[in-house]
C-alpha positions as a Markdown table, in Angstrom:
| # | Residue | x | y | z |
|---|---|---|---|---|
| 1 | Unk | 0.0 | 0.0 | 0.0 |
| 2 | Unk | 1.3 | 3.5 | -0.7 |
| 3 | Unk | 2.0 | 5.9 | 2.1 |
| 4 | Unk | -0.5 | 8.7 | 0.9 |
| 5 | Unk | -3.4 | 5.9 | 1.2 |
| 6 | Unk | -5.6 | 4.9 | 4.1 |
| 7 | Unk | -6.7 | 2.1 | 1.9 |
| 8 | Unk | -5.7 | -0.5 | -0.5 |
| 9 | Unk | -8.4 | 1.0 | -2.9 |
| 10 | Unk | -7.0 | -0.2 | -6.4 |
| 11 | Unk | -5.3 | 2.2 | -9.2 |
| 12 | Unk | -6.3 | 1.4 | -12.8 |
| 13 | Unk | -5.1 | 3.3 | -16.0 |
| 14 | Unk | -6.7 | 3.0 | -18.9 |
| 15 | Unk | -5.4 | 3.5 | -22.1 |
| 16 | Unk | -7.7 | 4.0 | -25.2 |
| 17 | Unk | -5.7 | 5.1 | -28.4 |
| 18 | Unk | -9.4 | 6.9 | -29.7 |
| 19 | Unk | -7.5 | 7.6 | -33.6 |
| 20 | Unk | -11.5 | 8.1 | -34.9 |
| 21 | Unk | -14.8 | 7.8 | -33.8 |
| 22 | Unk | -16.2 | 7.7 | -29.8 |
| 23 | Unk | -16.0 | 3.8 | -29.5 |
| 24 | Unk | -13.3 | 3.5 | -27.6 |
| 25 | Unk | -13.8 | 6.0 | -25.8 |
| 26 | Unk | -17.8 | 5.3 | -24.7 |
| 27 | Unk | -15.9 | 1.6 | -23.9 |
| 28 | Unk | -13.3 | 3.2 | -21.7 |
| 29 | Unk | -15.4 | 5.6 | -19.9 |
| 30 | Unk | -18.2 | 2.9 | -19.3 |
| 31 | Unk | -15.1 | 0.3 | -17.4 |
| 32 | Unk | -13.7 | 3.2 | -15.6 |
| 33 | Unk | -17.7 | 4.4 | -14.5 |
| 34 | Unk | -17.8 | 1.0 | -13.4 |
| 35 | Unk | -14.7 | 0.2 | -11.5 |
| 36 | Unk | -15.2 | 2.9 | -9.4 |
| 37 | Unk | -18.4 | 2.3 | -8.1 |
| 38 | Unk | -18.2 | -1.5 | -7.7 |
| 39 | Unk | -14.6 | -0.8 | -6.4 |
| 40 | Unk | -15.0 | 1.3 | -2.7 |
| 41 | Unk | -12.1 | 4.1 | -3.5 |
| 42 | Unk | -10.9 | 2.7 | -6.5 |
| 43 | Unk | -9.5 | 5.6 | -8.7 |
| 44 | Unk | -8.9 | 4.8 | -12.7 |
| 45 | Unk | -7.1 | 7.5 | -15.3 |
| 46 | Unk | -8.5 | 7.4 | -19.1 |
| 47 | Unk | -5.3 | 8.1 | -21.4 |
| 48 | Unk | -6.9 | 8.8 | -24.5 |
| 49 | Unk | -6.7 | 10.4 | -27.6 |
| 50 | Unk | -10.1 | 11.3 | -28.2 |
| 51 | Unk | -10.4 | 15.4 | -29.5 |
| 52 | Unk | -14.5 | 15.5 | -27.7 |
| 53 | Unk | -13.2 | 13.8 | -24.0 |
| 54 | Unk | -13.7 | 17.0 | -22.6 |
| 55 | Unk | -17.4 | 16.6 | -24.0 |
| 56 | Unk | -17.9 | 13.7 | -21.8 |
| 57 | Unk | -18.6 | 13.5 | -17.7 |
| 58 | Unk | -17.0 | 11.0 | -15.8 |
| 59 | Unk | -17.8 | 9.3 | -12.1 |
| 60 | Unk | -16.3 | 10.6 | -9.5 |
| 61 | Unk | -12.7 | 9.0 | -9.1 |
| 62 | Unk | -12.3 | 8.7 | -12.8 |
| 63 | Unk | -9.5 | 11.5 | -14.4 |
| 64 | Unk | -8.5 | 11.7 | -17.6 |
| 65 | Unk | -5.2 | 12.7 | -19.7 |
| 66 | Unk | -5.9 | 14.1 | -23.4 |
| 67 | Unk | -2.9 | 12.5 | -25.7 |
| 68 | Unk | -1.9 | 14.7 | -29.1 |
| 69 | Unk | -4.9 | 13.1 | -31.2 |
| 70 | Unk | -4.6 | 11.9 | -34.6 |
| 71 | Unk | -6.5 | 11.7 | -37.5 |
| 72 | Unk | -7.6 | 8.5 | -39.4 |
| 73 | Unk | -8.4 | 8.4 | -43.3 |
| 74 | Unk | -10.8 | 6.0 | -45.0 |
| 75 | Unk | -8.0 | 4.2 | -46.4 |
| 76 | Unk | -6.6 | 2.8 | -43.1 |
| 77 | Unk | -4.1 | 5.9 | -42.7 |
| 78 | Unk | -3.0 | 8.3 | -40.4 |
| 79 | Unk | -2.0 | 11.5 | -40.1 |
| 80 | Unk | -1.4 | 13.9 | -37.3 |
| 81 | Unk | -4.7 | 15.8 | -36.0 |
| 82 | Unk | -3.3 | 19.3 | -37.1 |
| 83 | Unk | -1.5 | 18.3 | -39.9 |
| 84 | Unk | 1.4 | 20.5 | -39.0 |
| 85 | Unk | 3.3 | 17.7 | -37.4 |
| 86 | Unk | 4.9 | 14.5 | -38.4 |
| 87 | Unk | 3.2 | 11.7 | -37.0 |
| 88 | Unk | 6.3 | 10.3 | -36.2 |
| 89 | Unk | 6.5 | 13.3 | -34.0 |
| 90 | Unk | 2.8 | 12.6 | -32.5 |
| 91 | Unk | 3.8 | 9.2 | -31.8 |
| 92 | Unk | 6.8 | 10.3 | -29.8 |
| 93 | Unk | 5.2 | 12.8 | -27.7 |
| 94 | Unk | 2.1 | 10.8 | -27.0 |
| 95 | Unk | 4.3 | 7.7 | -26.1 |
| 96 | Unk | 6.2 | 10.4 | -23.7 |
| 97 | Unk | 2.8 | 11.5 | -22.2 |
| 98 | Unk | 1.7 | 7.9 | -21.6 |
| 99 | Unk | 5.1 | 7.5 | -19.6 |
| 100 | Unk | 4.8 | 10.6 | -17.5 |
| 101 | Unk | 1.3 | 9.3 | -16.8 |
| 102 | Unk | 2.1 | 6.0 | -15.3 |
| 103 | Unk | 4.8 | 7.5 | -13.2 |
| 104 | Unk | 2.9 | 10.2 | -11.7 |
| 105 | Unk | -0.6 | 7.6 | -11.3 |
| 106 | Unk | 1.8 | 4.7 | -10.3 |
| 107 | Unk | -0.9 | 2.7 | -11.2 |
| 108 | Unk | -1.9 | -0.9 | -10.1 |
| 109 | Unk | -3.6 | -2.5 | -13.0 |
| 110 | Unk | -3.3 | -1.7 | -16.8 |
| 111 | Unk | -6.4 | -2.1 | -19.4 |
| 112 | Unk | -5.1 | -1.7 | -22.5 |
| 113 | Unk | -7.9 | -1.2 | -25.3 |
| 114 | Unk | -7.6 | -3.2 | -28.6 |
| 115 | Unk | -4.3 | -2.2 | -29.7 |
| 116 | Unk | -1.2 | -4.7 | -27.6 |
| 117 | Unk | 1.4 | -2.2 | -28.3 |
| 118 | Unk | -0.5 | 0.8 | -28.2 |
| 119 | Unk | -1.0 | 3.1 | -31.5 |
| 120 | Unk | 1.8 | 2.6 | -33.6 |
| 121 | Unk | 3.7 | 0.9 | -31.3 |
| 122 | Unk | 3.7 | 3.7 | -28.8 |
| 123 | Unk | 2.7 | 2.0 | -25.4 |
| 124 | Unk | 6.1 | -0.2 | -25.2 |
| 125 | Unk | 7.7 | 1.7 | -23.1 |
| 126 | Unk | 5.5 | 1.9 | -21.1 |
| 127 | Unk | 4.7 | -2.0 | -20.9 |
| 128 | Unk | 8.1 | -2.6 | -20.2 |
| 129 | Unk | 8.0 | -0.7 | -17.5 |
| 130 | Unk | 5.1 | -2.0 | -16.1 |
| 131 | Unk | 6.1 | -5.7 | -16.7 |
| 132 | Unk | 9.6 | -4.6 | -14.7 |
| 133 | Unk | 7.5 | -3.2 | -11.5 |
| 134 | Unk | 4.7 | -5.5 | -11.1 |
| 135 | Unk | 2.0 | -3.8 | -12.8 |
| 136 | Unk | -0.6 | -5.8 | -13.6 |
| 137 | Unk | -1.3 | -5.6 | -17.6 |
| 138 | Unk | -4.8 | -6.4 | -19.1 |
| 139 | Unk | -5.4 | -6.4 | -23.0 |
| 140 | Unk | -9.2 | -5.8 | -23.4 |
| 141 | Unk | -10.9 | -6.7 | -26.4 |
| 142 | Unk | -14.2 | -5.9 | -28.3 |
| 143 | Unk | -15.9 | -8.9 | -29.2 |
| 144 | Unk | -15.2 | -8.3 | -32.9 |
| 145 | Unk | -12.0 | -7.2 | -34.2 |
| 146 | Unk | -12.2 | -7.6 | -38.2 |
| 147 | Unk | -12.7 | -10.5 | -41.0 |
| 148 | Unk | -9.5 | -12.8 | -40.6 |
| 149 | Unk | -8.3 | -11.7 | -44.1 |
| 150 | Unk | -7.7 | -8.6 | -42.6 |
| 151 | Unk | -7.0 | -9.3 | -39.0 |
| 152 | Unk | -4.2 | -11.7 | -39.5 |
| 153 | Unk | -1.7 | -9.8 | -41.8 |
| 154 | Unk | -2.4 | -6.5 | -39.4 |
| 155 | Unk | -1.8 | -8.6 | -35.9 |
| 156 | Unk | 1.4 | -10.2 | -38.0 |
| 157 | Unk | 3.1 | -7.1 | -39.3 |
| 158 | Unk | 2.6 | -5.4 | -35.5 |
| 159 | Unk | 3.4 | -8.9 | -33.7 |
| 160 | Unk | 0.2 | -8.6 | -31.5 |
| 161 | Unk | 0.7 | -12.2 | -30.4 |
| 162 | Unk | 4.0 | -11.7 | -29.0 |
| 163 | Unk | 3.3 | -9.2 | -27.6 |
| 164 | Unk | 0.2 | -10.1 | -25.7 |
| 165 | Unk | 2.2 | -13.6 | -24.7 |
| 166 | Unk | 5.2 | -11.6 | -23.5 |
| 167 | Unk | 3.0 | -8.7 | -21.2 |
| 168 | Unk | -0.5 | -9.7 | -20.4 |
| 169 | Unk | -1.6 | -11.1 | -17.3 |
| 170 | Unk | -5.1 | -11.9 | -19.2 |
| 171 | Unk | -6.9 | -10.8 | -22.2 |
| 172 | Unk | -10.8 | -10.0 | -21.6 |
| 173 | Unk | -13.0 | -10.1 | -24.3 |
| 174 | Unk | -16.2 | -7.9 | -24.1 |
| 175 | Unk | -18.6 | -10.0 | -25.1 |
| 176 | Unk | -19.4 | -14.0 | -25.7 |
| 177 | Unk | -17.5 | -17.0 | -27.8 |
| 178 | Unk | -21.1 | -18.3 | -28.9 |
| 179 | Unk | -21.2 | -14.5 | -30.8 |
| 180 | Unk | -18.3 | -14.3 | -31.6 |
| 181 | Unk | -13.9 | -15.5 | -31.1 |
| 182 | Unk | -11.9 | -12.6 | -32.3 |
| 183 | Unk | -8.9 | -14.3 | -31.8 |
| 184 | Unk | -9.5 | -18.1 | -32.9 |
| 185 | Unk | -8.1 | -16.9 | -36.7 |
| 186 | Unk | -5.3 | -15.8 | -35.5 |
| 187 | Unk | -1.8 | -18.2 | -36.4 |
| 188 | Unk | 0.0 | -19.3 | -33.5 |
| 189 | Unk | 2.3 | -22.1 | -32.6 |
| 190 | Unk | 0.7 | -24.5 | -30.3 |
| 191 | Unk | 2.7 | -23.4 | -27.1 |
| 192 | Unk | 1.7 | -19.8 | -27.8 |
| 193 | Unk | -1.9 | -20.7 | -28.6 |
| 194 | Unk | -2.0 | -22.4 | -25.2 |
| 195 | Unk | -0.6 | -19.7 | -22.9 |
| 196 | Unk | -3.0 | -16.5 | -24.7 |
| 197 | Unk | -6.1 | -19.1 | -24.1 |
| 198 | Unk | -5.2 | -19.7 | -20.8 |
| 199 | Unk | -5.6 | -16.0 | -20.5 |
| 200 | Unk | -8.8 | -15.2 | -21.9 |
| 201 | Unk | -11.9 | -14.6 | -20.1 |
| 202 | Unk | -15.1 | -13.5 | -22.1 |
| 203 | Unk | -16.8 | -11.3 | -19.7 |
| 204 | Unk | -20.1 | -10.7 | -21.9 |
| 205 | Unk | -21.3 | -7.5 | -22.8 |
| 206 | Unk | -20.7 | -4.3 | -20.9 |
| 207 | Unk | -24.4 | -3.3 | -19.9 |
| 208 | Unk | -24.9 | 0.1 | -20.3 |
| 209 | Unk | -27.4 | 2.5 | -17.8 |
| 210 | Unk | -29.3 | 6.3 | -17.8 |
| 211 | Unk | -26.0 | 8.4 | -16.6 |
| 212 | Unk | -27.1 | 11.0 | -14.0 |
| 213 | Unk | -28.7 | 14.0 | -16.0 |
| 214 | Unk | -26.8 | 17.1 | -16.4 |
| 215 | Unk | -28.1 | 20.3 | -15.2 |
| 216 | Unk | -29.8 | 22.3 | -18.2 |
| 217 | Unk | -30.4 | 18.7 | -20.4 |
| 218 | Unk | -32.8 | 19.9 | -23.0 |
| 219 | Unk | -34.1 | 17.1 | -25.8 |
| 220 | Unk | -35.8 | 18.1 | -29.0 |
| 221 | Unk | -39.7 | 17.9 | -29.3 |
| 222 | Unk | -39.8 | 15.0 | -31.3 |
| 223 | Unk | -38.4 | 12.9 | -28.2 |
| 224 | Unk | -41.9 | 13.3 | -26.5 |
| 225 | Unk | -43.4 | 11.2 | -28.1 |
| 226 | Unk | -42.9 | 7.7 | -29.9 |
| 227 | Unk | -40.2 | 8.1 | -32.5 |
| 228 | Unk | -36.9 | 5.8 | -34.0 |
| 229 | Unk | -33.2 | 6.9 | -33.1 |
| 230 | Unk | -30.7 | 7.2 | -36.0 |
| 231 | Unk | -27.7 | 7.2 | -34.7 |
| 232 | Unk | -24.3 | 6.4 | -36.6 |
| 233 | Unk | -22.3 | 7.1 | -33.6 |
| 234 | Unk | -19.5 | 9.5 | -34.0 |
| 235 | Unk | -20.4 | 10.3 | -37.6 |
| 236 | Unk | -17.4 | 10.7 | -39.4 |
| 237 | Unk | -18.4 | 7.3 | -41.7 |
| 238 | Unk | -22.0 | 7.3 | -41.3 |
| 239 | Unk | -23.3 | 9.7 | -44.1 |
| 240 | Unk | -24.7 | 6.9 | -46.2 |
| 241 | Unk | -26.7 | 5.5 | -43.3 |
| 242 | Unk | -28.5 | 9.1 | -42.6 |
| 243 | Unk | -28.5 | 9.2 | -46.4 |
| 244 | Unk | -30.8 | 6.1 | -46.7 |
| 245 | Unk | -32.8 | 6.8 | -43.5 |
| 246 | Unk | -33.9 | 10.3 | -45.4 |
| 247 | Unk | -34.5 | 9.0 | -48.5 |
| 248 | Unk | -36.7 | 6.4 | -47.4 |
| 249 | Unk | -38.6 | 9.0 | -45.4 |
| 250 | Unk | -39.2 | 11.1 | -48.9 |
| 251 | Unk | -40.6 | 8.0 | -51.0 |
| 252 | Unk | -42.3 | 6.8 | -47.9 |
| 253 | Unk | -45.1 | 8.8 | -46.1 |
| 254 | Unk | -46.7 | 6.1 | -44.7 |
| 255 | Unk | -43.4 | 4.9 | -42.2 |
| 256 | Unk | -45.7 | 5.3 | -39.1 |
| 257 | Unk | -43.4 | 6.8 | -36.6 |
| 258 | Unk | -41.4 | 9.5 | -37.0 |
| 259 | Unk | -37.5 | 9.7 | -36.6 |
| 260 | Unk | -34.7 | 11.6 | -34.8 |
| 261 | Unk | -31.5 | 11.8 | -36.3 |
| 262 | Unk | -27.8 | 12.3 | -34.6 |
| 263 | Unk | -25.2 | 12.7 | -36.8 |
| 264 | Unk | -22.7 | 12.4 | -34.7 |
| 265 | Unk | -19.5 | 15.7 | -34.1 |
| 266 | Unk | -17.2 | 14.2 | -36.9 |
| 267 | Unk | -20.0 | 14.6 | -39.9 |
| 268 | Unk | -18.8 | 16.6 | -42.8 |
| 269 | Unk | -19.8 | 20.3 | -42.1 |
| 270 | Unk | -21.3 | 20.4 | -45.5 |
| 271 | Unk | -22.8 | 16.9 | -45.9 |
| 272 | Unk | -24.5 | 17.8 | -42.8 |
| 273 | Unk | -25.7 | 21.0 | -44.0 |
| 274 | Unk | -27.4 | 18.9 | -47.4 |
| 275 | Unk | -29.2 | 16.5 | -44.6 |
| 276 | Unk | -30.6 | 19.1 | -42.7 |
| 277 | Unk | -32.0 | 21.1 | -46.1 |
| 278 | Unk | -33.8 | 17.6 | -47.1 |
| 279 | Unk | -34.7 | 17.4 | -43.6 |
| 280 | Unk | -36.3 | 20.7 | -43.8 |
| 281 | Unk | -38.7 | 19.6 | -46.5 |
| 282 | Unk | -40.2 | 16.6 | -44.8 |
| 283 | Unk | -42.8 | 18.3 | -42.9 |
| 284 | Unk | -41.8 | 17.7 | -39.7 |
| 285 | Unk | -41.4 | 13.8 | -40.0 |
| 286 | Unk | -37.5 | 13.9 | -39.7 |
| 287 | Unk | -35.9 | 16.1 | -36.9 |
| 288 | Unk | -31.6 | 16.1 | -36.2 |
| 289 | Unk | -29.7 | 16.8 | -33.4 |
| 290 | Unk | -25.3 | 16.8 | -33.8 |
| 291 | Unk | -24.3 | 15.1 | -30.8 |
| 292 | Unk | -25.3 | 14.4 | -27.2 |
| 293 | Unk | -23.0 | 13.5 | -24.7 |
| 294 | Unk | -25.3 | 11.6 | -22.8 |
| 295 | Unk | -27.7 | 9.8 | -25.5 |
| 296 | Unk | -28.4 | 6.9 | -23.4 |
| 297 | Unk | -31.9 | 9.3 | -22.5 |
| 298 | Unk | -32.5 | 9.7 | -26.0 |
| 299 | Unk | -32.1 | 5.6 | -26.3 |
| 300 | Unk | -34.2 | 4.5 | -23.5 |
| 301 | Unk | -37.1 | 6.6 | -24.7 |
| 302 | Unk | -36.9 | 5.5 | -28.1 |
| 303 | Unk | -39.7 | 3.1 | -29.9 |
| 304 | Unk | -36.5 | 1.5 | -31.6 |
| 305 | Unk | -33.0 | 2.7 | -33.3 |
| 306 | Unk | -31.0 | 2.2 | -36.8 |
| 307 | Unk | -27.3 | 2.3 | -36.8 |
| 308 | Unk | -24.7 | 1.3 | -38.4 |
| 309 | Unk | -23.7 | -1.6 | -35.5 |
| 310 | Unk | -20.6 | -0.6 | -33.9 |
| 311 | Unk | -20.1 | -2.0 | -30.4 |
| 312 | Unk | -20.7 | 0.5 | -27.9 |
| 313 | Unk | -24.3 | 0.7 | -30.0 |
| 314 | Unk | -24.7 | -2.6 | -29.6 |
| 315 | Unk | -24.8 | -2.6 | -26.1 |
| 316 | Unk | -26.9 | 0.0 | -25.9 |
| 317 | Unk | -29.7 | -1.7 | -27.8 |
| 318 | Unk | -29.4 | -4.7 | -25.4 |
| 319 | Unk | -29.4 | -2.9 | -22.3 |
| 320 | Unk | -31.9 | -0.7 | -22.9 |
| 321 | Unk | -33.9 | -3.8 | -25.1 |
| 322 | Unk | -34.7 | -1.6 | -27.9 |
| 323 | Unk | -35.6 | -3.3 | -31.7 |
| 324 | Unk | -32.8 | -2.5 | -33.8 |
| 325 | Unk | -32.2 | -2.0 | -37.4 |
| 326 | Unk | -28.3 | -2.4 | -38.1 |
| 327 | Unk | -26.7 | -1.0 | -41.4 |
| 328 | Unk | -23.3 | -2.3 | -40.6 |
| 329 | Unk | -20.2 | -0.9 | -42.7 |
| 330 | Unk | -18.0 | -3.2 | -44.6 |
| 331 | Unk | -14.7 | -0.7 | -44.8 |
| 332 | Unk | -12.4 | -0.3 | -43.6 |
| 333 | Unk | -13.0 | -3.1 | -41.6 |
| 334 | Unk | -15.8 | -5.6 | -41.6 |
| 335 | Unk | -16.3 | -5.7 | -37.9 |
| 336 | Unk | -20.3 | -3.9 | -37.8 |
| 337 | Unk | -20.9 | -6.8 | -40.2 |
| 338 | Unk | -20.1 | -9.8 | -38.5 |
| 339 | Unk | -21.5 | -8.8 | -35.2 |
| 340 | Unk | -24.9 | -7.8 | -36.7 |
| 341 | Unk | -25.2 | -11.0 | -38.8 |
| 342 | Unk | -24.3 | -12.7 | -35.9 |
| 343 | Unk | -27.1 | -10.7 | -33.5 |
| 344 | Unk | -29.6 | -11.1 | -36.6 |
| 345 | Unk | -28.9 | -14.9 | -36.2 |
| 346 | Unk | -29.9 | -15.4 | -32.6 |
| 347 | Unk | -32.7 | -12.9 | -33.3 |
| 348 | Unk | -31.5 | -9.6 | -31.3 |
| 349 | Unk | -31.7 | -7.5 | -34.6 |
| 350 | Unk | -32.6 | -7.4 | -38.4 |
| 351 | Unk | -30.1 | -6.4 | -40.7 |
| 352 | Unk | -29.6 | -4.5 | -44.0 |
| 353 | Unk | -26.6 | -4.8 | -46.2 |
| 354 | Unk | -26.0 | -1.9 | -48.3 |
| 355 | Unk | -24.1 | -4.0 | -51.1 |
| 356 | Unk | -28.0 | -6.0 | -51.1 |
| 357 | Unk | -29.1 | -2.5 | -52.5 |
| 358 | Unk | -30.1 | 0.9 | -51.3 |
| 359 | Unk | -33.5 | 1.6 | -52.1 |
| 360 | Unk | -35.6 | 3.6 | -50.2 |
| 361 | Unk | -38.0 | 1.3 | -50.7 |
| 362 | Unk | -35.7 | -1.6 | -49.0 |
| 363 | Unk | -35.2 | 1.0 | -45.7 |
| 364 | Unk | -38.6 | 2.2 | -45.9 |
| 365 | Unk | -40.1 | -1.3 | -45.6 |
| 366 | Unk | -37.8 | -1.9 | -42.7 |
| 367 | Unk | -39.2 | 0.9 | -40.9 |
| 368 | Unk | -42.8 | -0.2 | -40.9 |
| 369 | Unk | -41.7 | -3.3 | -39.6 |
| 370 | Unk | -39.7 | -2.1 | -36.8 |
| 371 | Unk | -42.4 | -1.9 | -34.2 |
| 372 | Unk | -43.3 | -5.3 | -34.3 |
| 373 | Unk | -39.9 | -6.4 | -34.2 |
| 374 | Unk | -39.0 | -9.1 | -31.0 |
| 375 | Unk | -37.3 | -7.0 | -28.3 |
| 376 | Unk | -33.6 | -8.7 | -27.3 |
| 377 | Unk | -35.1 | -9.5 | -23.9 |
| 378 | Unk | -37.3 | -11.7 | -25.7 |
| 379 | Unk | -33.8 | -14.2 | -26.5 |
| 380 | Unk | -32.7 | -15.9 | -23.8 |
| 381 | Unk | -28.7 | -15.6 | -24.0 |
| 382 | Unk | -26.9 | -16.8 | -20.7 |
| 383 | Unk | -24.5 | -14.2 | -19.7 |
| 384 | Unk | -25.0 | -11.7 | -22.4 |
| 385 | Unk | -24.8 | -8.4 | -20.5 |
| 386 | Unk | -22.4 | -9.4 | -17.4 |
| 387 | Unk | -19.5 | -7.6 | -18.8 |
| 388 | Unk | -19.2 | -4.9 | -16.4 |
| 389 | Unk | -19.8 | -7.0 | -13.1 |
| 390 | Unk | -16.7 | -9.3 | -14.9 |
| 391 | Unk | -14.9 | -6.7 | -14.9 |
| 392 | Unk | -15.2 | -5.1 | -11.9 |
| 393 | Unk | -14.5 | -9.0 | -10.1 |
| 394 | Unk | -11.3 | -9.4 | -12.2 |
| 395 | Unk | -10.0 | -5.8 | -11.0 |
| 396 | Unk | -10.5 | -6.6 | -7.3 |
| 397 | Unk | -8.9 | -9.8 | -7.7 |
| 398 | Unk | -5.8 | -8.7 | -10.0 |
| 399 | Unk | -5.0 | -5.2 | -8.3 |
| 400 | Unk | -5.6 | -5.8 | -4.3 |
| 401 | Unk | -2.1 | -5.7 | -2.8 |
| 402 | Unk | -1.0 | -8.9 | -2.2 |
| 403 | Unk | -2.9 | -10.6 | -4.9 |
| 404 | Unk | -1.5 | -13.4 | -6.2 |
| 405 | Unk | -1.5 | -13.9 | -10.0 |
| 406 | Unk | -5.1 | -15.5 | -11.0 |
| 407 | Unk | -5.8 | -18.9 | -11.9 |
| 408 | Unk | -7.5 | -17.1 | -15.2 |
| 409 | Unk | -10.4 | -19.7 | -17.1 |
| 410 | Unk | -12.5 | -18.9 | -20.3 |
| 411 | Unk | -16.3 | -19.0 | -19.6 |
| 412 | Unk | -18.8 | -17.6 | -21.6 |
């Protein structure tokens, strides 16, 4: 225990690279939320590169560091945020921060999100440093990572399987093996194979709940009443979803209920712009919002939701049991996909591909139908939203003083 505590109240850094979009962040912020309430005193510090983290509250006990953020490009890319500086530059400073960070937090657990080395590589230091003092080291996973064509030559070229062999005390996956096994692709010698599955845990889902309501919270006028949530998260990918949503509402004046759009703070300015002009002609049918901080309101009041199927999404519509239509994307990763055919399989959502066609006609018909869809409560999935109690058991057990390293099984 450290001198300046009067308790052995855990330490947990988080680190959450956040190169595009909110997902990792919403992931982060909803394990850190939950640590420190399930956790008396716990304390946990978000490292994130997120450029909206400010945006966001956070429980009481849970701080957060704002790394140099970068930009990602629809090609798989990166650049620098400002475009000024070399990214190799970035890299180095963020890398730097990270390090300050631990030193300063002296932290007793690690969760790293997704990436084993951190963005480009840029977390070794600090695992090495970690690994020297004790620090407990968690790699968590979401429970879809990409379509193994992809996966495996990415996890190759950046070693991700050494390095999770060589550092992790266990690898959580956020979510269930019947769903999906985002690492069974992966190629591994047997020996290897063995010591990452004695590792892994799949903790289900990370249940999501109504944050406490910020002072001032106003909602547009459409929310009174029955309506479907559009929502394709941050934004920055999910024009052609809002596109189809608005189209369907002009060929369609029948759709019964009436929808509420978020585009999300990383929309083109001028994209957005072009929505809200169509918008403007549909008599009141269509209304849009850009972002809210705290949509989880705007979700449990909904009649039902389309989005594109991203994870933190996906939770949502289970924990707040809310008939979904999912318009996954395809690039540059198929992830949305394979966890919305997967859901659409055990009958927690209906799905529409967009290389099937994009007819209004196609959305339209899927937007009558959505009221009658079966709720997710209605499918009986052992397990399916215990993420966050996992969690919150495996921090108490890997960072009390004293703990000894875990006897770590799979269960799903």
């Amino acid at each position: 225990m450290r001198a300046d505590e009067a308790s052995p109240a855990p330490r947990v850094l988080i680190y959450s690279h956040d190169t595009f979009g909110l997902g990792h962040l919403r992931r982060s912020r909803a394990i850190a939320n939950a640590i420190v309430s399930c956790n008396r005193g716990a304390r946990a510090m978000i490292v994130s590169g997120s450029p909206v983290i400010d945006r966001y509250a956070f429980a009481p006990g849970v701080h957060t560091v704002r790394l140099p953020p970068v930009t990602k490009f629809p090609d798989g890319g990166y650049a620098s945020l400002d475009g000024s500086t070399p990214l190799a530059r970035t890299v180095e400073q963020r890398s730097a921060l990270i390090v300050r960070t631990f030193a300063a937090f002296e932290p007793d657990l690690i969760i790293v999100d997704k990436e084993p080395s951190g963005f480009h590589g840029e977390l070794l230091p600090v695992l090495e440093r970690a690994a020297a003092s004790g620090t407990r080291l968690v790699l968590g996973l979401r429970d879809v990572l990409d379509d193994a064509d992809r996966l495996v030559p990415e996890w190759e070229r950046k070693g991700a399987a050494e390095t999770m062999a060589r550092f992790y005390d266990e690898i959580w996956v956020y979510g269930l093996s019947r769903i999906h096994e985002p690492l069974a692709a992966l190629p591994m010698d047997p020996e290897m194979a063995a010591r990452i599955a004695g590792r892994l845990i799949y903790t289900g889902y990370l249940r999501r709940a109504v944050p406490e309501m910020r002072a001032g919270r106003e909602e547009p006028a459409i929310a009174s009443g029955p309506f479907v949530l559009v929502t394709p998260g941050g934004g920055g990918d999910g024009a052609a979803l809002i596109d189809w949503v608005i189209a369907a509402y002009e060929a369609d004046p029948g759709i019964p209920l009436p929808c509420l759009i978020a585009f999300g703070p990383f929309l083109d300015g001028a994209t957005r712009d072009g929505f809200t002009a169509r918008i403007g002609g549909l008599m009141g049918r269509i209304a849009a919002i850009t972002f809210d901080s705290q949509i989880e309101f705007l979700m449990r009041k909904a009649a039902g939701v389309v989005a594109m199927g991203g994870y933190n999404t996906f939770c949502e519509i289970l924990s707040f049991d809310l008939r979904a239509i999912l318009v996954p994307r395809t690039e540059p990763r198929r992830e949305q996909a394979i966890r919305a055919l997967a859901a659409e399989q055990l009958g927690l959502a209906r799905v529409l591909l967009e290389s099937e066609g994009r007819a209004p006609e196609r959305m339209a018909a899927a937007l009558r139908a959505l009221p009658d869809q079966t709720e997710p409560s209605r499918v009986l999935v052992p397990g399916l939203l215990d993420g966050l109690d996992a969690v919150a058991r495996r921090v108490r057990a890997l960072a009390s003083p004293g703990a000894e390293r875990p006897c770590v099984r799979a269960f799903s």
